[in-house]
C-alpha positions as CSV (number, residue, x, y, z in Angstrom):
1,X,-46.0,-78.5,11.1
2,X,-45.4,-75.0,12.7
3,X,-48.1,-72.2,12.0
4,X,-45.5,-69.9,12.1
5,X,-41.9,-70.0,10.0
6,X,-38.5,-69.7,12.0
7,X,-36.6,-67.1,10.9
8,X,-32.3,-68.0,11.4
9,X,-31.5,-65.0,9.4
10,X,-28.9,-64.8,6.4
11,X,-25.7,-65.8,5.8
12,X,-24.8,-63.2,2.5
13,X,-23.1,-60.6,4.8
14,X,-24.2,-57.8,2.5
15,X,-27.6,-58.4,3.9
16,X,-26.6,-58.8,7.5
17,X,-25.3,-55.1,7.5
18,X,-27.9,-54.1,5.4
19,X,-30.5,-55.6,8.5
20,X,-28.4,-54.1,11.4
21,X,-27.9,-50.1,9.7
22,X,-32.2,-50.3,9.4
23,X,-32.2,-51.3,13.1
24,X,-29.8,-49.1,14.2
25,X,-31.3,-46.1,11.8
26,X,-34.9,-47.0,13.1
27,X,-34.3,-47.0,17.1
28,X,-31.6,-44.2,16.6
29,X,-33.9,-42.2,14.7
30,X,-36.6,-42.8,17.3
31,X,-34.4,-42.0,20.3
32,X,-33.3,-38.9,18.9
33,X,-36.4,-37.3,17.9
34,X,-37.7,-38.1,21.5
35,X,-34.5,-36.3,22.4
36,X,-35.3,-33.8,19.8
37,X,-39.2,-33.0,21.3
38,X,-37.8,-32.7,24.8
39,X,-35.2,-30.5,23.7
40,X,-37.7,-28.6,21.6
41,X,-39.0,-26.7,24.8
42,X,-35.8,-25.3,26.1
43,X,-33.6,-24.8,23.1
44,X,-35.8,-24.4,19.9
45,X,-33.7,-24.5,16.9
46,X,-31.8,-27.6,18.2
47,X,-34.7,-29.3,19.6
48,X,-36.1,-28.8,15.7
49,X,-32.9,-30.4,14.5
50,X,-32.7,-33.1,16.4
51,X,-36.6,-33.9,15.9
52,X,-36.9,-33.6,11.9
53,X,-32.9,-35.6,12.1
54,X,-34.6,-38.7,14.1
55,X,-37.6,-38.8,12.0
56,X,-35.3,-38.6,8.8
57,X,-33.4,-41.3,10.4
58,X,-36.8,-43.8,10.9
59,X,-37.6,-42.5,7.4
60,X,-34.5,-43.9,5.9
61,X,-34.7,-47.5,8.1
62,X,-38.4,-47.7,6.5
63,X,-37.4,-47.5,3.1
64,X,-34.7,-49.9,3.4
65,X,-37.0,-52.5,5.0
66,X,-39.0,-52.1,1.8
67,X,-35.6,-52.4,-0.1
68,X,-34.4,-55.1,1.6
69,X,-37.8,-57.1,1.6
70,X,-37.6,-57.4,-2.3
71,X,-33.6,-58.4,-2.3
72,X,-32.9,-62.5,-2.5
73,X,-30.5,-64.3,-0.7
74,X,-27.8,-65.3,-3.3
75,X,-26.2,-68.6,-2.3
């Protein structure tokens, strides 16, 4: 009996995009607001742009993991 459950992922190929645009929104989104701050001190405007773009981006990936957290595999 294992405490925790071993997650193989799906095999409904709807969701399997669905999981890799919320990881790729999420650490893109994270790596360009980091981008975004750092660029904030030379270049204001697109340093702003690039900061409230990444945190739109992690924004978005949040929701869908709440979205995709109440979807059923459909066999």
């Amino acid at each position: 009996m294992a405490f925790f459950k071993k997650y193989n992922g799906t095999t409904n190929a709807r969701l399997v995009r669905m999981e890799r645009a919320i990881w790729a929104l999420i650490y893109g989104g994270l790596l360009t607001a980091i981008l975004g701050y750092f660029t904030e001190h030379t270049q204001q405007k697109d340093g702003t742009a690039l900061y409230l773009a990444g945190a739109g981006a992690v924004a978005i990936g949040v929701v869908m993991i709440y979205i995709r957290s109440r979807l059923r595999e459909e066999n």
